[in-house]
N, C-alpha and C positions, 0 to 999 in steps of 0.2 A: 913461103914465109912461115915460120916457127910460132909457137905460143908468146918464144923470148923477145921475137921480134913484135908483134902481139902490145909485150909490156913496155918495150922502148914507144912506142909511134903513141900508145893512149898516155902514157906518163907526159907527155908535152903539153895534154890537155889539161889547164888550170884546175887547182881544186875546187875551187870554187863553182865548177862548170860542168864539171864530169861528174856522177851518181858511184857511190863505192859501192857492190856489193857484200854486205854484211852477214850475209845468211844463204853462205854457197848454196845452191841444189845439190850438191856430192855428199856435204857433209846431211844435210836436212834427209836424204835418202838413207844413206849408213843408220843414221841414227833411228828414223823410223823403222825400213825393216830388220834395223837389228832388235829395236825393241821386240816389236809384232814376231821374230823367229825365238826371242828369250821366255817373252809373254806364253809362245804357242807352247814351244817344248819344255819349259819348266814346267808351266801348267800341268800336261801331260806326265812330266814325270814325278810331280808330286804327285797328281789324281792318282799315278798307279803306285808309287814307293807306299801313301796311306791306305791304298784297300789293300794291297799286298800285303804290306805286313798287320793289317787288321785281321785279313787272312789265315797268317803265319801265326800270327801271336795266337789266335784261335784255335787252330791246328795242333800248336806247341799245348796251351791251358788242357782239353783233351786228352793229350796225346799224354800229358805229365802226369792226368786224374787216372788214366788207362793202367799207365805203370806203375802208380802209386798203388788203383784198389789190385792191378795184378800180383804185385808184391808184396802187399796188408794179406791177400790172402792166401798165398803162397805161404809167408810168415806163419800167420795164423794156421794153417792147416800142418804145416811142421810141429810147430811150439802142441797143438793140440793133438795131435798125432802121439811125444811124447809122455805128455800130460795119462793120454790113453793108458799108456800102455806102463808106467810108472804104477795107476792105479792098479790096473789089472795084475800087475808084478806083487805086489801088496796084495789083493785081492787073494792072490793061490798062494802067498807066506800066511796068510791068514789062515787059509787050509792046511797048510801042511802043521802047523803045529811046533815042535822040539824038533822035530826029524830031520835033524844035522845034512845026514844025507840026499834028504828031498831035496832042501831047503836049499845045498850048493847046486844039485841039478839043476833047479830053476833057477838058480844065479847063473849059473855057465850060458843055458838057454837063454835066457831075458840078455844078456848082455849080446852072445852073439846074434840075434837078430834084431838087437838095437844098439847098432854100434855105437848111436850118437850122442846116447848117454851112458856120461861117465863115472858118475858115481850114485847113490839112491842113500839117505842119510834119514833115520828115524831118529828125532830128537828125545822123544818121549823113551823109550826104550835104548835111545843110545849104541842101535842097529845102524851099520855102515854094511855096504853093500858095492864095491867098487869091481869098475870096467878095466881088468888088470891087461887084458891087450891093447887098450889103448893107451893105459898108462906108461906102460912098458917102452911102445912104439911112440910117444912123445918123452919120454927118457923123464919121467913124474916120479917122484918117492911115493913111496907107498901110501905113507901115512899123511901125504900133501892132503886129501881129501878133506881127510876128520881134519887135520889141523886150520883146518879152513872153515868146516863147515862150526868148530867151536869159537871160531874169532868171531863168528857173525849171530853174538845172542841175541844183538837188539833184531835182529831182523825176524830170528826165528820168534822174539817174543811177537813181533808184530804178527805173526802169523797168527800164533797162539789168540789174539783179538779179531780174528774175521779177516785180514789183509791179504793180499797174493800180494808178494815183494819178489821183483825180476830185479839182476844186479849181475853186472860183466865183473865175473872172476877174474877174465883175462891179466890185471894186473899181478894178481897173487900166482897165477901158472904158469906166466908168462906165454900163454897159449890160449887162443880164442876160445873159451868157455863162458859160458852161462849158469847161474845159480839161480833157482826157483823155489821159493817159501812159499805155501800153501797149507790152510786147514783142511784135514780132510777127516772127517765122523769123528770131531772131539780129540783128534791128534793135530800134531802137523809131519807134513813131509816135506825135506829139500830133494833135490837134487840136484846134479849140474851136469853142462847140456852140452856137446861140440858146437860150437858156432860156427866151424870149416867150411858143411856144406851148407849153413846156414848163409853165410857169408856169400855162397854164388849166386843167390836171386838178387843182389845188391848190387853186383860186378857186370849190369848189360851191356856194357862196351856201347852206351849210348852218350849222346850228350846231356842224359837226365843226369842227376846223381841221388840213389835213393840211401837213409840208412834208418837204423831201429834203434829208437830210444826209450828208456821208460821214463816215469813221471816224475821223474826229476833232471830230464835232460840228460842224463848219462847215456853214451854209445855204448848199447848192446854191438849192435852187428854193422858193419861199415866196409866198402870194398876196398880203405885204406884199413891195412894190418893193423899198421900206427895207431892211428885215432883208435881201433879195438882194445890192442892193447893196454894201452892207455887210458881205457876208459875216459875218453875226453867228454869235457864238459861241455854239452851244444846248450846249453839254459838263456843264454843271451843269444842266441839267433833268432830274430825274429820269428820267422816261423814255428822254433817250438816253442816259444813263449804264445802264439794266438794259439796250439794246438793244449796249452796249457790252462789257457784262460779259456778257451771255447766249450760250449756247453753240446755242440754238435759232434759227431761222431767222426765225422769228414768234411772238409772243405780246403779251400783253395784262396792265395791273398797273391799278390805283387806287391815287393815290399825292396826298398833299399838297404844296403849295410853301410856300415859304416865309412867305408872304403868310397860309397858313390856308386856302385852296383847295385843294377839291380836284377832280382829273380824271378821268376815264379815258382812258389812253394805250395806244395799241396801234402795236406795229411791223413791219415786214417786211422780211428785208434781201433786197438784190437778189445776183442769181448773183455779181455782180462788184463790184471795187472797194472791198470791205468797206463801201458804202453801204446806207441802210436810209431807209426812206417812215414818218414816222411821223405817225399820224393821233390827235387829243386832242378832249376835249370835255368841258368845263364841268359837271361834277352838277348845279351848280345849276342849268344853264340848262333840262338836261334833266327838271331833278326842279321846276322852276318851275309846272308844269302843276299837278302831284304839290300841292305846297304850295300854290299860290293853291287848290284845290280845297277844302284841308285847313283853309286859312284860311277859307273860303267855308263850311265844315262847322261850322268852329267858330263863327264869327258867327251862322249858322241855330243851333247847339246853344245861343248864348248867348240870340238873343234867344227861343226856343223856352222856355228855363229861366224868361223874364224873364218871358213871358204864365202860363206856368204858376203861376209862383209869386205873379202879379195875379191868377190863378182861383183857385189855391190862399187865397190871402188873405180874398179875396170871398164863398168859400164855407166858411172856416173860420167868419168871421163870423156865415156864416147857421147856423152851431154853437153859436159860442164866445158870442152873444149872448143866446141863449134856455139855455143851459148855465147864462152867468152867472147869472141871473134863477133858475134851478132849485138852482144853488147858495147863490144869495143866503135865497132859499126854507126852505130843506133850516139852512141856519144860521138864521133865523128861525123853524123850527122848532124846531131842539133849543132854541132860547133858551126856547122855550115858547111862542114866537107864532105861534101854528098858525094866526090866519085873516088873516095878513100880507098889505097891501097889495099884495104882489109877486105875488101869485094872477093878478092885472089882467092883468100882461107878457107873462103863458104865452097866444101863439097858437091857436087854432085851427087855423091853415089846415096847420100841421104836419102829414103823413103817413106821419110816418118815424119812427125808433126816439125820436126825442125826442118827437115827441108822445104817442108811446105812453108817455115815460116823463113828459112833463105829465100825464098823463091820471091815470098812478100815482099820481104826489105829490097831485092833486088826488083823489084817490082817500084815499088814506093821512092827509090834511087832515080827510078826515071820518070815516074810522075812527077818529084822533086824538079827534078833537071827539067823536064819540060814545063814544068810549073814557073822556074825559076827561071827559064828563058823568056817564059809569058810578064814576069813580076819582078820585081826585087827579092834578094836573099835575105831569107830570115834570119832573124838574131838569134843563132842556138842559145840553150839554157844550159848554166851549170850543175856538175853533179855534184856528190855527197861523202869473286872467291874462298879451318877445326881440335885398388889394395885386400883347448883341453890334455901306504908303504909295507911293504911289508919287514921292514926293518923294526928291528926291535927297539926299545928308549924305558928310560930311569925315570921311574913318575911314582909321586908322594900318593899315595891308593890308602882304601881303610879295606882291611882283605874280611870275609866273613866265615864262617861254617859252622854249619847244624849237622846234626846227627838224632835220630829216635833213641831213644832209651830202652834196649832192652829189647832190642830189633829181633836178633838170633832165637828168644823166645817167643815174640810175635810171630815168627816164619815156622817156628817147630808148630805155635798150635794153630794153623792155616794147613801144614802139612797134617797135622792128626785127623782136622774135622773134613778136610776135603782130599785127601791123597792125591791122585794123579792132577788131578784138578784143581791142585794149592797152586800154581804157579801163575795161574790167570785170574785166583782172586787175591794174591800178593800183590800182585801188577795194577789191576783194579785197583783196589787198598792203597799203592802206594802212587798213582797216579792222581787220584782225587785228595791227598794230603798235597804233593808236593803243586798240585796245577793251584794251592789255598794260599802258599806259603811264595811261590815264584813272584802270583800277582802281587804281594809285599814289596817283595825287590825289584821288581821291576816301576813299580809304581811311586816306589822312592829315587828311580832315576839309576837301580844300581844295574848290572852284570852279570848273568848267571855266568859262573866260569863252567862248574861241571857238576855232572850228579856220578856219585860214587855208590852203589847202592841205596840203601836210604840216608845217605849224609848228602849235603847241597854246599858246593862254593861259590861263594858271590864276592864281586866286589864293587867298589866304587869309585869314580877317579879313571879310571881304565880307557876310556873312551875319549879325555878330554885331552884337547889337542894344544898341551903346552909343553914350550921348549923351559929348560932349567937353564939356560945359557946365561940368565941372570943373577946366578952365583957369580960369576965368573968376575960382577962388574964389583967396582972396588967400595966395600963395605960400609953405610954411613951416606954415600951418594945416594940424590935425590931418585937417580934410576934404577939403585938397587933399592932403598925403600920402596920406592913404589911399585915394584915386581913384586918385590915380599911381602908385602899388604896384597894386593890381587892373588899370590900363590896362597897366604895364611887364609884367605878368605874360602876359598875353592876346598883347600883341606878339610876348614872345619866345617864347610855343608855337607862334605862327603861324610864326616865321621858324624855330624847329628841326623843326615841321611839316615845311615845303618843302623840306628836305637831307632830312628823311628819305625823302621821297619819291622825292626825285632819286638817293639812294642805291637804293631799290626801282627804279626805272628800269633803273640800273646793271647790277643782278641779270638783268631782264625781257628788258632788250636783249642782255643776254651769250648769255640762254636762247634766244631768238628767232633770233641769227642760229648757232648751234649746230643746232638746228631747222629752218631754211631751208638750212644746209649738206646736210643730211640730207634733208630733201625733194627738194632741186634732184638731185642724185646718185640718187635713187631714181626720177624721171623723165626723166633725161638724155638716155637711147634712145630715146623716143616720139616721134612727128611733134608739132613745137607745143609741145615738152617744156614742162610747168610749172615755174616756179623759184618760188626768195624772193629775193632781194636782198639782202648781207650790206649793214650800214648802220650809220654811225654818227651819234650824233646831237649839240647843243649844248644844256645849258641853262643858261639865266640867271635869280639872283634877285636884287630887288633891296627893301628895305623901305621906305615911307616912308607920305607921307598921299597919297591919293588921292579924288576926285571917285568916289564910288560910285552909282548908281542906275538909275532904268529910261532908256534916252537912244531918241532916234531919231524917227518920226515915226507919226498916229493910223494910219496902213496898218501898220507894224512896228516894234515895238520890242525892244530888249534891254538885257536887266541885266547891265551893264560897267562896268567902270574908267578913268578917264581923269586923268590928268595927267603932270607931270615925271616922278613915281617912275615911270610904267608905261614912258614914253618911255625911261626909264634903264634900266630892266627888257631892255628892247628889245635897246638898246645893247649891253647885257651878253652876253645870250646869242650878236649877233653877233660878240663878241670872242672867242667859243674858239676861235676856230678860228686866229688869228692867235697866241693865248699855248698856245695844243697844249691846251686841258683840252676836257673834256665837263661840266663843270659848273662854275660863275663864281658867285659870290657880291662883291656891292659891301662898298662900306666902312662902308656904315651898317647891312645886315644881322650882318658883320660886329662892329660895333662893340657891337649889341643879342646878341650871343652870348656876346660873347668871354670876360666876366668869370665865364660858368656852366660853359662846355663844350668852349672852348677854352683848351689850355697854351699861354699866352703870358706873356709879363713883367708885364702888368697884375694877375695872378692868381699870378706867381711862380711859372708854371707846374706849376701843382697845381690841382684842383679839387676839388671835395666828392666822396664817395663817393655820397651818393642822386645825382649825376650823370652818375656813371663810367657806364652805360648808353647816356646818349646823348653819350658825348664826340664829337668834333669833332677830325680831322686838317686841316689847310690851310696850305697854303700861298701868301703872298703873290706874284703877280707882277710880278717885278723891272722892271715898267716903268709909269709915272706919266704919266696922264692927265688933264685940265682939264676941270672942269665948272662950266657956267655956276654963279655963284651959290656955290658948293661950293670953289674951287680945286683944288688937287691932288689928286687920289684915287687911292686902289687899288684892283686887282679882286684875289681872292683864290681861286684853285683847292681845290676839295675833295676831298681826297684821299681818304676814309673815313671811315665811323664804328665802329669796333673793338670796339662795340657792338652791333653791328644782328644783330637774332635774325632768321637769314630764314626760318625756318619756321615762328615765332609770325608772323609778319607777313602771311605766307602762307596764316594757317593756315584762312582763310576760305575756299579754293578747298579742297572734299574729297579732291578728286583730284591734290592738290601731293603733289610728291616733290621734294627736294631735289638737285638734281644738282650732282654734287663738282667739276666742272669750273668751274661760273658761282659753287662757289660764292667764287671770289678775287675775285668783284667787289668785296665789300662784307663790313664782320664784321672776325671775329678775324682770318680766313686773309688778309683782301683786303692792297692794297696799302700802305704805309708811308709812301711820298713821289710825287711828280707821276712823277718820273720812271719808278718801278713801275706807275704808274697807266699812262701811256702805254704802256708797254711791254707791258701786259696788254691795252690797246684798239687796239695798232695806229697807236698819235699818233705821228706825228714828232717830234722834239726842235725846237722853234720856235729860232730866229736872235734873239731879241731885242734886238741891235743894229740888225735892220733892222724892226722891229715900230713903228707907229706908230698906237696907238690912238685917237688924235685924227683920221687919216683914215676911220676907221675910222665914224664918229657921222652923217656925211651920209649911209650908207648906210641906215641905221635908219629906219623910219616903221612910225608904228603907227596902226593905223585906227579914225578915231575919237577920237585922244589930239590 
C-alpha cells in the first residue's frame, strides 16, 4: 500500500477525531539545517571576504605609499639631476666670459649629454641657449622656445620674488615638455625639460596610477599623453586638493569621487616647486580578487545549501513517510481500529529509532487487542504573510579704470637708481599700490577684470545673475515695472558702488604716498637707498550694457567685459588728466545717480535723508565731447562724498588707524569743489580753452573690447 493509499483510509477519519499535522518534521529539518549550513558558511565566508580584504586593502595602502615615495623619488632625483646640471651649465658660461667660441662648445656639450633639456633661457640678459637636436627631431621652430619663454612674464616675475614656478609647456609644443622658473644669485633662470622619459616612471603597467602635478593642480607628467598634453586640471580631485591643503610632506586618504568610486590616494611633495607625485588606485580593482573569491564563496555556499537541502529532503522522506503511516496508525487507533490495514506500511528493514518505534505500536496493537479482549473498546479521540555657464549674456555693468600718472617716468627712475635690480623693486612698488587700491574694489562688491601694467579694470554688476528677458514684457505692465524697478535698483548700487570705491582710493592713495614719503627719507643715506614713488593716479567710470562672459581661447581664458560702455570706460579715465580731476564719471553713470544722491535741479537740489550718507559732490566739466551714437556728452569730476565713514569702511583691516592728514581726502573734512580737490592732490588748474577731449578718444584702446 502507497502513501496515496495512506491518504485515502485516514481521510475517512472525521476531523473532528483525527490530529493534523502542522509542522511536518521534513520541512522543520530543511529549514533548520539549512539555516545551521547558511549560518555556518556565510559566517565563514564573511570572517574570511573581511580579514582578506582588510588584508588586501593593506597590502594595496603600502604597496601604493611604496610606488608613490618610489616615483616622488625617482621624479625628484631626475627634476634635480637637471636642476644640477642647468646650474653648472651657467656656472662654466660664467667662466667663459665673450668667448663666442667657448661659450658654443659648451652649448654643443651641455646639450649633448643632457639630452633632456631642451632649451636654458636667461631672462635678465635675454640669453637663449637651445637643444637644437631635439628640436629638430620633434620637428619645433626654432624660435618656439624664446617665443615661449616671453609669453610667460608673470611667471618669470614670480621667480624674480623668491618663487620656483614648474608649468607643462606641453600645450604650447604640443610635446611633453616642462618649464622651470627659478632665482638663482640675484637672477633668474628658465628652462624647459623633456617630460618623455620623465613620463616612464608614471607608465608601471600596474593597477596604481601615479602622475605629477604642481601647486596648482596642473599635469606636469601623466602616462596619459592627453591629460600631458593638455595640461589638465586635477585641482578638484580630491587627493590633490588634501595634498594642497596638507601641511605634511606625504601622506595617504581613501576618498570617493564624485562618480561613487572609491580610491586610495597617496602623495609626496617634492623639496621644490610646491609640486607633489601622486599615486591612486581603484578598491575595486584591488578588492576584485577579494570579491570574485567572495562571489566564488557564495555560489559554492549556494549550491552547497541546494544538495543539502536535496539530502535533507530525501532523507526527511525516508522519516516523514514511515512517520506518516505511524501517525496514520496511531489515529486508527484511538478511532478504535487497532488491527488497521496500515500495519502492512511499517517496514522492517528500519534500524533506527523509528523502527523501534514500529515495533512499539505494533507492540501496543496487541496489548491493545489483548487488552480489549480482557475489556471493552475504548472511545478513540479526535484529531486536529510587504526614489546638481559658461556662455556669454548682456548685463547693465558700471565698467572702471585707473591708470598712474606718469608710470613710464616712475619706471625710468627705478631703472636709474637700481639697474638690473629696477624690475623687482617695480614689481614691489607696484604690488603694494595696487594689493591698497584692489581691497577698495573688492570691498565695494566690485570685479577685478584685469591689471594691464600699472592701470586696473574693474567692474560691477558682472557677477550678478540677472536675466533681461523682462524687456521683452509689454511696457507699462505691472511685470515689466516691477523688473525695471528691481533692475534700476541693482544698476544704481553698482554705479554708487564704484565712487564709493574711488573715494576709498582717494584715502589709500593720500595714505600711500604719505607712507612712501616717510620710507624714502628713512633710507635716503644707504647705497641703492629704497624709495616709494609719490604717484598720482586717474579713474574713470562709466555705466552701460556690456558683453559679459568667459572670452578667449581652449589654451586661456578670461571673464571680461567688452563693449562700447568699456571702451567709453576707457576713454574716460584717460580724460583726467587733460580736465585736472582723479576721478571722471560719464553722463550716464551720472544720470543713474543724479535723482538719489546728487544736488542737482532735477531733485531741486535736495535729496532724501535715508540718502544723505552716500550723497554725491560733482562737478560737471565745462567742456563737451561727441560720442558716436550718443552726441554731446559730459564728463563730470567727483569731488566727495561728505558721507564716507572711513573707518567703518576700513574697518576690516584690524590694524587701521585713521590718520588726520588723509583724512581730507574724502568724508566730512574732505574737499567742497574740484578746485579744493586739486589743490589737495597737487592737480594743476587745466586751461579748458585749450582742452580737446575729442582728441583725446584715439588714444584709448582697450583689449579685448
Amino acid at each position: 500500500m502507497d502513501s496515496n493509499k495512506v491518504k485515502e483510509k485516514t481521510s475517512h477519519t472525521p476531523a473532528s477525531q483525527s490530529e493534523r499535522v502542522r509542522h511536518p518534521i521534513g520541512v522543520k529539518l530543511i529549514a533548520i539545517i539549512s539555516m545551521i549550513v547558511m549560518v555556518a558558511l556565510g559566517g565563514v565566508t564573511y570572517a574570511v571576504s573581511y580579514f582578506v580584504t582588510a588584508d588586501v586593502r593593506n597590502n594595496a595602502e603600502e604597496n601604493n605609499l611604496t610606488i608613490n615615495s618610489r616615483t616622488a623619488s625617482d621624479t625628484e632625483n631626475r627634476i634635480t639631476s637637471a636642476l644640477s646640471s642647468v646650474a653648472m651649465f651657467i656656472d662654466l658660461l660664467n667662466t667663459a666670459g665673450t668667448n663666442t667660441t667657448e661659450i658654443k662648445q659648451m652649448e654643443n656639450l651641455f646639450f649633448a649629454r643632457n639630452k633632456s633639456i631642451v632649451a636654458v633661457y636667461l631672462p635678465e640678459s635675454s640669453r637663449l641657449f637651445v637643444n637644437s637636436t631635439y628640436m629638430i627631431s620633434h620637428e619645433l621652430e626654432a624660435d618656439s622656445a624664446l617665443n615661449y619663454f616671453l609669453q610667460e612674464d608673470s611667471l618669470i616675475k614670480k621667480a624674480q620674488n623668491g618663487y620656483i614656478e614648474l608649468q607643462n609647456a606641453s600645450p604650447f609644443f604640443n610635446v611633453p615638455v616642462l618649464s622651470f622658473f627659478y632665482p638663482a644669485e640675484g637672477d633668474v633662470v628658465a628652462f624647459l625639460y623633456s617630460a618623455e622619459e620623465l613620463s616612464e616612471s608614471f607608465s608601471s603597467g600596474s593597477v596604481n596610477q601615479s602622475f605629477f602635478v604642481n601647486k596648482d593642480g596642473t599635469v606636469l607628467a601623466h602616462s596619459d599623453n592627453s591629460l600631458m598634453r593638455a595640461a589638465a586640471d586635477e585641482s578638484s580631485n580630491p587627493i590633490v586638493r588634501a595634498m594642497q591643503e596638507s601641511a605634511a610632506n606625504n601622506s595617504q586618504i581613501t576618498y570617493t569621487t564624485k562618480d561613487k568610486v572609491e580610491y586610495i590616494g597617496a602623495f609626496r611633495k617634492l623639496s621644490f616647486g610646491d609640486c607633489a607625485v601622486i599615486t591612486t588606485v581603484q578598491t575595486a580593482i584591488i578588492l576584485e580578487g577579494v570579491r570574485k573569491t567572495t562571489r566564488r564563496n557564495l555560489y559554492i555556499s549556494a549550491i552547497i545549501l541546494s544538495l543539502s537541502i536535496l539530502i535533507i529532503y530525501f532523507f526527511s522522506k525516508s522519516l516523514s513517510r514511515p512517520l506518516k503511516v505511524l501517525t496514520a496508525i496511531v489515529n486508527e487507533i484511538n478511532q478504535g481500529n487497532f488491527n488497521t490495514e496500515l500495519f502492512s506500511e511499517i517496514k522492517k528493514t528500519h534500524k533506527d529509532e523509528i523502527g523501534v518505534l514500529a515495533n512499539s505500536t505494533k507492540h501496543e496493537r496487541e496489548i491493545l487487542n489483548t487488552f480489549t479482549k480482557l475489556t471493552n473498546k475504548g472511545v478513540t479521540q479526535a484529531i486536529i504573510k510587504k526614489e546638481i555657464d559658461f556662455e556669454p549674456h548682456l548685463k547693465d555693468i558700471t565698467i572702471f579704470f585707473s591708470d598712474i600718472r606718469g608710470f613710464t617716468a616712475i619706471s625710468d627712475g627705478f631703472k636709474n637708481r637700481f639697474g638690473e635690480k629696477s624690475a623687482a623693486e617695480i614689481i614691489s612698488f607696484l604690488n603694494d599700490y595696487m594689493s591698497r587700491m584692489v581691497s577698495c574694489i573688492t570691498r565695494t562688491g566690485g570685479t577685478v577684470d584685469k591689471f594691464e601694467g600699472d592701470a586696473i579694470m574693474a567692474a560691477w554688476g558682472v557677477l550678478r545673475n540677472e536675466s533681461l528677458d523682462w524687456e521683452q514684457l509689454p511696457k507699462g505692465s505691472k511685470e515689466y515695472l516691477k523688473a525695471k524697478k528691481h533692475h534700476d535698483a541693482y544698476v544704481r548700487h553698482d554705479a554708487l558702488a564704484a565712487i564709493t570705491c574711488c573715494m576709498a582710493m582717494r584715502y589709500s592713495l593720500m595714505l600711500y604716498n604719505k607712507e612712501a614719503e616717510a620710507f624714502t627719507k628713512a633710507h635716503e643715506k644707504e647705497p641703492l637707498a629704497k624709495y616709494k614713488p609719490h604717484i598720482r593716479i586717474g579713474a574713470g567710470l562709466n555705466s552701460g550694457r556690456a558683453t559679459v562672459g568667459f572670452m578667449g581661447s581652449f589654451d586661456k581664458m578670461e571673464y571680461t567685459s567688452i563693449g562700447d560702455a568699456v571702451n567709453f570706460a576707457s576713454r574716460t579715465e584717460a580724460s583726467n588728466k587733460p580736465c585736472g580731476t582723479d576721478t571722471l564719471i560719464t553722463q550716464d553713470t551720472y544720470d543713474i545717480l543724479k535723482y538719489d544722491f546728487i544736488k542737482c535741479k532735477e531733485n531741486n537740489f535736495t535729496i532724501k535723508p535715508e540718502n544723505k550718507p552716500c550723497e554725491l559732490i560733482v562737478e560737471q566739466i565745462p567742456v563737451d565731447f561727441e560720442v558716436k551714437g550718443k552726441g554731446k556728452q559730459h564728463f563730470f569730476g567727483v569731488v566727495n562724498m561728505p558721507g564716507f565713514d572711513i573707518k567703518k569702511f576700513f574697518s576690516f583691516d584690524k590694524d587701521f588707524k585713521l590718520d588726520k592728514d588723509c583724512e581730507r581726502a574724502v568724508g566730512p573734512k574732505g574737499p567742497k569743489t574740484l578746485s579744493e580737490m586739486r589743490k589737495l592732490l597737487g592737480i594743476a588748474e587745466p586751461d579748458f580753452g585749450k582742452v580737446n577731449l575729442d582728441a583725446e578718444e584715439n588714444k584709448i584702446q582697450v583689449a579685448g573690447s
